[in-house]
VEXGUZA-847475 format. One record per residue: residue in one letter; x, y, z of N, C-alpha, C in turn. Coordinates in steps of 0.1 Angstrom, whole numbers, plus 5000, padded with zeros to 4 digits. Atoms other than C-alpha are relative to their C-alpha. Layout:
residues N
AXYZXYZXYZ...
end
This chain:
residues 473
X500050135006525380009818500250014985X500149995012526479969785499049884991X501250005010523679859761500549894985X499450105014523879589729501349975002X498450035001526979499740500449884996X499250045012529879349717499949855007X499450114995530678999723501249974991X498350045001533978859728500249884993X499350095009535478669696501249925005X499450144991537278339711500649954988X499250085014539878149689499049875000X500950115003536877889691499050004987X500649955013535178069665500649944988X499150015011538478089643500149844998X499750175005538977689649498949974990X500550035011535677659633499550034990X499349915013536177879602501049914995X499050085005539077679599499849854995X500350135004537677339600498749964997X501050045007534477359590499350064988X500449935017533877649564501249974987X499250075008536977519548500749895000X499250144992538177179560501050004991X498650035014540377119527499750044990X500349945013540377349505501450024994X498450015011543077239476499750074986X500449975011543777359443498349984990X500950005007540877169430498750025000X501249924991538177329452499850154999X500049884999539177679451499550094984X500549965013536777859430500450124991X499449895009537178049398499050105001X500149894998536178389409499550064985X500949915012535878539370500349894991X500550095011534678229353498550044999X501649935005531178389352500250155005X500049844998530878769352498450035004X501549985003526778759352500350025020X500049984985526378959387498949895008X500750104993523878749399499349864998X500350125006524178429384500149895013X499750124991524378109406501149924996X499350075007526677999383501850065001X499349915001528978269391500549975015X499150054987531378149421500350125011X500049884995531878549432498850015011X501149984996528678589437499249905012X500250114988527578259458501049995011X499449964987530678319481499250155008X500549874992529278709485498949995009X502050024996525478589490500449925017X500550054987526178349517500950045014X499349924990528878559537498650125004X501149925000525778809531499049985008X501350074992523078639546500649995012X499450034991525178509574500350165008X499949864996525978889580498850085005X501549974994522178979581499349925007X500450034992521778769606500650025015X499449954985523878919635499450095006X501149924985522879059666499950164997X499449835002524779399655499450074984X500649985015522279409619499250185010X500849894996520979759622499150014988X501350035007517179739609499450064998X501449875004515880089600500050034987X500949925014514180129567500850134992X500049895008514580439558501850044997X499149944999518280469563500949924988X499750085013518780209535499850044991X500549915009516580389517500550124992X499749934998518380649521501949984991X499150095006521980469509499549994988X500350075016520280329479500250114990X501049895009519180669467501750084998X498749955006523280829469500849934996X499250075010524780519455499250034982X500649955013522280609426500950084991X499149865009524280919420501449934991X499150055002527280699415500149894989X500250125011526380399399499950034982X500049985010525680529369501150064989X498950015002529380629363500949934999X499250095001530480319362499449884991X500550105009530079989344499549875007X501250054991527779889375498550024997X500749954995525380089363498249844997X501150094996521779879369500449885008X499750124994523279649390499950035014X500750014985522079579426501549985005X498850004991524679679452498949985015X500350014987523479519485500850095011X499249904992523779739511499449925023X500649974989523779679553500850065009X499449954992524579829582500149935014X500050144986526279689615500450145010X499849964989526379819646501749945010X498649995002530279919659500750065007X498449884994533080039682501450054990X499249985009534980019652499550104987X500649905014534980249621500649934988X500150065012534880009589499050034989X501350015010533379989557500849924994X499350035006533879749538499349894984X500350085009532879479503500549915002X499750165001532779129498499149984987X500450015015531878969464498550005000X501649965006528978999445498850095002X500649825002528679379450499050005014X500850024984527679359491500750085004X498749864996528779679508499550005012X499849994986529079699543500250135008X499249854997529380039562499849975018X499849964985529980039605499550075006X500249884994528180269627500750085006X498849924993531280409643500450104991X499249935013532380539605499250175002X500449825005529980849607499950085013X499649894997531480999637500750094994X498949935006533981109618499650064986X501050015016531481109581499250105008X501149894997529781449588498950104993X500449935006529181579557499749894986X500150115014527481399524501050004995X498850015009530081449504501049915005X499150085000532381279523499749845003X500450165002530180959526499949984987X499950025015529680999488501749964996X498750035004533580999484500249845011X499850144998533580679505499449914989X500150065008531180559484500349974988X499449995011532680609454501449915001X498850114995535880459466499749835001X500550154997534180139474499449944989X501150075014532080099442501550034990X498950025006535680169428500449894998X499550095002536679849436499349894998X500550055007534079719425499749944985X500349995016533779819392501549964991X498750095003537679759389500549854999X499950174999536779389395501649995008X498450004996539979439421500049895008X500150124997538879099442500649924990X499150085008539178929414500949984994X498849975006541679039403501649995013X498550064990544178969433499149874997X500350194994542578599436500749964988X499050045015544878529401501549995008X498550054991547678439433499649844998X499850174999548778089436498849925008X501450074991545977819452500550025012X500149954986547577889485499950105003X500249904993547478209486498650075005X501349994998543778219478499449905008X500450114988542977929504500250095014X499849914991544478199529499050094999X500649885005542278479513499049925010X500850064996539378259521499949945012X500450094988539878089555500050175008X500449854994540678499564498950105003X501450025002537678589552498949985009X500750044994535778349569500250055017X500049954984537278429606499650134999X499949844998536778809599498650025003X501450025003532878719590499249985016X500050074985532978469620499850115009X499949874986533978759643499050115001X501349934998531378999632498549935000X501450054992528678769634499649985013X500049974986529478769671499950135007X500249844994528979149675500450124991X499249925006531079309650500850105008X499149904990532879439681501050025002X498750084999535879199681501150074992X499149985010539379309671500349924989X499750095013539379009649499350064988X500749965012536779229626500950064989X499349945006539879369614500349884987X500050115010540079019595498950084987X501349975011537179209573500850084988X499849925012537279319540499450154999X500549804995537279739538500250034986X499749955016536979839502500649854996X499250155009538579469494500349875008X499850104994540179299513501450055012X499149954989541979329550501449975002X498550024995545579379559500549905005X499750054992546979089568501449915001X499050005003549878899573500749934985X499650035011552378849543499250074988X500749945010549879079524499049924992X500850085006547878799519498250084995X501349974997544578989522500050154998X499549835003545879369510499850014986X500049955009544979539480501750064999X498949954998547979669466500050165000X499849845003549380029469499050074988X500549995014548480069434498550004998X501750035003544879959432499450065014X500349914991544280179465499550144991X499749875006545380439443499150034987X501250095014543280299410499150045004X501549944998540080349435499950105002X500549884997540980659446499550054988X500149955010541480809412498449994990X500550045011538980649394498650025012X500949924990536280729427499950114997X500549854998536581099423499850024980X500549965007536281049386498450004996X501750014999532680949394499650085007X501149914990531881189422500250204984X500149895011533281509390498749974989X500650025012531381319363498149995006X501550004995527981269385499950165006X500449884997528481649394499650025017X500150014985529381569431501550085003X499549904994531681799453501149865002X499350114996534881529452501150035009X499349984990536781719478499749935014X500650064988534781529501501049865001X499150085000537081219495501750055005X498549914995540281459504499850035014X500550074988538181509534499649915012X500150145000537581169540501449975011X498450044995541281089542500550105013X499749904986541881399566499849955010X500950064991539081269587500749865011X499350144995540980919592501250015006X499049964992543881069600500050055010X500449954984543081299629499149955008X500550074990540581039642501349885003X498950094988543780809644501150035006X499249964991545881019665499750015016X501150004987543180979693499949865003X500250144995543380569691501549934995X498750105002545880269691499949994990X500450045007544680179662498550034994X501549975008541980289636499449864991X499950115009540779979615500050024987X500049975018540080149584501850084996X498349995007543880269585500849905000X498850154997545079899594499649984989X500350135013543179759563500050114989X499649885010543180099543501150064998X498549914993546780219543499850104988X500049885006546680579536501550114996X498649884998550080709528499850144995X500349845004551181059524499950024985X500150005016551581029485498549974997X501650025001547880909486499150115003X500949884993546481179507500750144992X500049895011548481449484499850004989X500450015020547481279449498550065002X501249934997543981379465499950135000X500449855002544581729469500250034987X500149985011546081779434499149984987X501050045011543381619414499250124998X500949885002541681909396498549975003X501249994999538081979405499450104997X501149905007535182199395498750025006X501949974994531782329406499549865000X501050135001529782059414498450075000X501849974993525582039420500050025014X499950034985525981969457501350065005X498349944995529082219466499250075006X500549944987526382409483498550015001X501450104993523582169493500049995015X499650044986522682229526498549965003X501950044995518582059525500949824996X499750094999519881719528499549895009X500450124985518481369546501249975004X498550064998522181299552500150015015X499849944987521981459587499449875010X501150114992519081189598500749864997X499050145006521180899578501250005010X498549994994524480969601499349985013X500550004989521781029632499849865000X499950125001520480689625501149945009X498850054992523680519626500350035016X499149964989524980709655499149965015X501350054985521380639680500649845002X499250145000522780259669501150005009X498650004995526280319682499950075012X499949944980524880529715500049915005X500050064992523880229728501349945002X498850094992527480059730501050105007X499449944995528480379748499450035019X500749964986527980449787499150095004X500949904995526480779785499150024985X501049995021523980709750499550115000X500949864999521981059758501550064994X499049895002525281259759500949984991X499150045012527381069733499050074988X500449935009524781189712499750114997X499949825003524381559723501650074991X498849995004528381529719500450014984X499650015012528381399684498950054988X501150015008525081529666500250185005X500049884996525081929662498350014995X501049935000521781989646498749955009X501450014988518782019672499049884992X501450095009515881809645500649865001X499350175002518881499641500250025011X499449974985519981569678498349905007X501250044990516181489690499349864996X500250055009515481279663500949855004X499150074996518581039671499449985015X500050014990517681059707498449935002X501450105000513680919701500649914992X499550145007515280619676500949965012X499650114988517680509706498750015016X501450064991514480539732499649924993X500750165008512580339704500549885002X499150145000515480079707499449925012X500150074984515480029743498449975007X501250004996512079999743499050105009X500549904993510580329754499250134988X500549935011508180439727499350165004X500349874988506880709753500950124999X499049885000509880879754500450034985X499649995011510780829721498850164994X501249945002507381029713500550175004X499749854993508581339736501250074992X498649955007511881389717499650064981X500650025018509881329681499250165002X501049884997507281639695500850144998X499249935001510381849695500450084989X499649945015510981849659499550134996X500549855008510582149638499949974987X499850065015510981959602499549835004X500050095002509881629594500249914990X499750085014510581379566500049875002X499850115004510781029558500449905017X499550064989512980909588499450055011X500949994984510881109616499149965001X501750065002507580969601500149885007X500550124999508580629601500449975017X499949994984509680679636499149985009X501049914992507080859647498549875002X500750115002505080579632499649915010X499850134991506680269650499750035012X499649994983506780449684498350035002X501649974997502580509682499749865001X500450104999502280179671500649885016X499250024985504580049701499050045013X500349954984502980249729498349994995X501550015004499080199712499250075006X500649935007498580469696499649994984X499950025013497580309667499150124985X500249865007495380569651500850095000X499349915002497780789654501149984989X499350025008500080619637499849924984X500550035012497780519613499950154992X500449895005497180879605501550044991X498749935008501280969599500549894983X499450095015501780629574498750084995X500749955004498580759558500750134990X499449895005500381089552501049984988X498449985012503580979532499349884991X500550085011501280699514499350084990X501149925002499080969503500950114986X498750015009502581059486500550024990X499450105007503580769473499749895002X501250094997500980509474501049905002X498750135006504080229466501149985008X499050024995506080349488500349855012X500250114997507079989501500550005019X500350014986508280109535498650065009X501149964988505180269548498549904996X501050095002503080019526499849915009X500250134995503979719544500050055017X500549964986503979939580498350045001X501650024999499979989570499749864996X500650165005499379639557500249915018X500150054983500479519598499250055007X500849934983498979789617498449974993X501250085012495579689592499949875007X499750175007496279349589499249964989X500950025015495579369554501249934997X499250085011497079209526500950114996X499049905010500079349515499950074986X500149985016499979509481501449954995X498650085004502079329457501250104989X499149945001505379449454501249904999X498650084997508879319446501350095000X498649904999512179429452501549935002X498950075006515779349442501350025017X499449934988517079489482499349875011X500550094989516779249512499950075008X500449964993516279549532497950004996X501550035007512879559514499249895000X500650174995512279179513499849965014X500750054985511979159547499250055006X501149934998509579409552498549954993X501350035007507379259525499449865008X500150144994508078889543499350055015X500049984989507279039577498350015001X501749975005503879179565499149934995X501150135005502678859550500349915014X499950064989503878699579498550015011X501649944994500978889601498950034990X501550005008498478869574499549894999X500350154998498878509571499249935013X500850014985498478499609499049995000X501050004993495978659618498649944988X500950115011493878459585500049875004X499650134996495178139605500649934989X500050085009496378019576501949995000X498950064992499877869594501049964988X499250015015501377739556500950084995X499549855008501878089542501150115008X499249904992502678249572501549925005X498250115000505877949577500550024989X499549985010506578009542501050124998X499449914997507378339545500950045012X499050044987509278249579501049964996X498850084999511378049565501250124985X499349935009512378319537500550075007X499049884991512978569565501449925001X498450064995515578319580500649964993X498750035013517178189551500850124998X499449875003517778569543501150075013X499249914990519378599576501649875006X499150144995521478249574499649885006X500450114994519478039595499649864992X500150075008519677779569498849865006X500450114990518777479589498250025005X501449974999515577649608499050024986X500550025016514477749569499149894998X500250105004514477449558498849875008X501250084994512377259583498550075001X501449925001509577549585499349994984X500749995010509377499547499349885001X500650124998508977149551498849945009X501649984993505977219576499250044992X500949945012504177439551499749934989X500950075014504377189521499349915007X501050164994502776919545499050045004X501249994996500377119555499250094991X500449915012499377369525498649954993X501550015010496177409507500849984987X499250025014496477289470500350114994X499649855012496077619452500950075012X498549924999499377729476501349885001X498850145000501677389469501150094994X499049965015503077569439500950105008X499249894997504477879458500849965009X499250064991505477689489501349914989X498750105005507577429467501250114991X498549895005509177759445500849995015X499249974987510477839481501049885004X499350104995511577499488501249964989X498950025011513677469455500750124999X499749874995514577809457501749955011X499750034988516277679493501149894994X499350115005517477379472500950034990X499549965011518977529444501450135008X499049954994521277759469500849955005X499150114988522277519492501349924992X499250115011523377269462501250094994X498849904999525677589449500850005011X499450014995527177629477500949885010X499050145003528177269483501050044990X499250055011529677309451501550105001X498949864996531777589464500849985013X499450044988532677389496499450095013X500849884993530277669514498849945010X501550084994527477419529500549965013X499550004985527577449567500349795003X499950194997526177049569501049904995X499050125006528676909543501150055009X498549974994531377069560500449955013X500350044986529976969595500249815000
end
């Protein structure tokens, strides 16, 4: 039986993309892209397109929702960022679950990676040289920089866009995801939706001069390209070579580029193994035989067993999950929190009170095992903020059941309605806030109504962007 399976993208979708995320979008609608530069201003038209493709994105069936593996992302875009003229700036990151192998950006520095991408992604380095590639076109400002085409052509950009979005909100399984932006923007017809040759070539170059200058092994991006190549001799079609086109002058300007010792040329203590396992337990399930796809694609025994308790955890089998986790010989971060959820699941809560215990004991702060003791408790969260929506929903989740089990129904809708705003559900949002201010104690008016303006102050932007599901409806 195959498992999370894709759903089938229908030109019903694309009609309403077409007539309702943009009904009439004319010259004097289509927004100016770098009339605000301020990354996360409201005021900044980039950025309110990126946010609410973003949200809308973290709300699909195919959102893959483990902690640590974000954590984990955050911590090797670190290496990068700081070689660029990103650095301190919040790169949203999520992960989708995928028969396809994409990665890809959309504005206002939202990076997207596929679970399919790290059969072929085996070694850090060569996810580092993706990422470097991708925060290339970032930092290149190369969106905005094609949207300086005529208003039609950017009215195409945008209704493309929207179907590609559309399609993966239905599973991210659809060939229409090819509509997706991969490093920019997707292949499509008339080149409407293609980086050019040139600015391919711009991120490679200007990629590996971040992975030399951060003292990263940038043969892994020469690897990369290999990679893509001999996985698309095996398919009709690869997506990251339909929207990436890799010519051969591309793939030999990569070998030539001089390089040098790096720090990490011979790193072999790495979480990267458990970061690719991750993904890949995700991606067993849309395969027939999930156990053996993953003996197939996972060489070391610790990620091998490790991978194989996260897809039990999935399917709901914290039991088994447990038997595979007992296996280990190493543990870290991603087997804890595993190890964690699958005690609390099958109730063993002491038990799994004992392992968060361990990594708090740490890193008192650390916000994923904080807010997995603040549930299994039902204490009060400790207060924490964080600039990552993988994070914010852990903090919302944990006030959520604190509020509960306090009865105090206000707080715990308040923070409901943030989960789902954060995941698109606009609509739902909006009415749960509007339960909590009618029912709120006075000393919580003030926080519930931030939330509700908050709610109001996004919505009203993206009206102004022609972006608001209701005006458009």
């Amino acid at each position: 039986m195959r498992l999370f399976s894709n759903v089938t993208t229908g030109l019903s979708i694309l009609a309403v993309v077409f007539t309702t995320t943009f009904p009439i979008l004319g010259h004097s609608s289509i927004p100016d892209l770098e009339a605000n530069k301020d990354e996360r201003a409201l005021s900044n038209p980039s950025y309110i397109l990126g946010q609410y493709w973003f949200r809308k994105l973290n709300g699909s069936r195919a959102l893959i929702d483990f902690p640590p593996a974000y954590d984990y992302l955050k911590d090797a875009l670190s290496l990068i960022l700081p070689q660029t003229d990103l650095y301190n700036t919040t790169v949203e990151m999520t992960f989708l679950n995928s028969t396809q192998s994409n990665a890809f950006v959309i504005p206002g520095n939202h990076l997207f990676i596929y679970s399919d991408i790290m059969e072929m992604i085996n070694n850090e380095d060569m996810l580092l040289g993706l990422l470097a590639h991708e925060v290339a076109h970032l930092d290149l400002r190369h969106y905005e920089r094609q949207t300086k085409h005529s208003g039609e052509e950017l009215q195409k950009t945008l209704v493309m866009l929207g179907a590609g979005i559309a399609a993966a909100l239905a599973g991210a399984g659809s060939d229409a995801t090819t509509a997706l932006w991969l490093g920019g923007i997707a292949n499509q017809a008339e080149n409407t939706l293609t980086y050019s040759r040139n600015q391919e070539l711009e991120a490679d170059r200007r990629g590996r001069e971040y992975l030399n200058n951060a003292g990263i092994a940038p043969e892994g991006m020469t690897k990369l390209f290999q990679a893509f190549f001999k996985q698309a001799l095996g398919r009709p079609k690869l997506e990251f070579l339909s929207t990436h086109p890799l010519p051969n002058s591309r793939l030999s300007d990569s070998f030539t580029t001089d390089t040098k010792d790096t720090i990490l040329s011979n790193t072999t203590v790495s979480d990267f193994e458990y970061f690719r396992a991750t993904l890949l337990a995700y991606r067993a399930g849309l395969d027939d035989s999930p156990y053996t796809y993953l003996d197939q694609k996972i060489q070391s025994n610790d990620a091998k067993n490790y991978a194989k308790g996260l897809f039990s955890y999935l399917i709901q089998s914290p039991e088994r999950a447990l038997v595979f986790l007992s296996k280990l010989e190493k543990h870290n971060q991603f087997t804890d929190y595993l190890q964690a959820l699958s005690y609390m699941a099958s109730g063993q809560a002491d038990k799994g009170l004992r392992v968060i215990n361990k990594q708090l004991d740490l890193a008192p702060k650390n916000i994923l095992f904080s807010m997995l003791h603040a549930q299994l408790t039902q204490s009060k969260p400790i207060s924490v903020s964080s600039n990552y929506l993988y994070e914010q929903r852990l903090i919302w989740r944990a006030n959520i059941q604190y509020f509960q089990s306090k009865d105090n129904i206000p707080m715990a809708l308040n923070y409901r309605a943030l989960l789902d705003f954060s995941q698109g559900k606009d609509k739902t949002a909006q009415y749960l806030i509007k339960r909590a201010e009618n029912d709120a104690h006075e000393n919580e008016k003030s926080i519930i109504k931030n939330t509700a303006s908050f709610f109001k102050i996004i919505k009203e932007a993206e009206k102004q962007e022609d972006l608001d599901e209701e005006k458009n409806n």
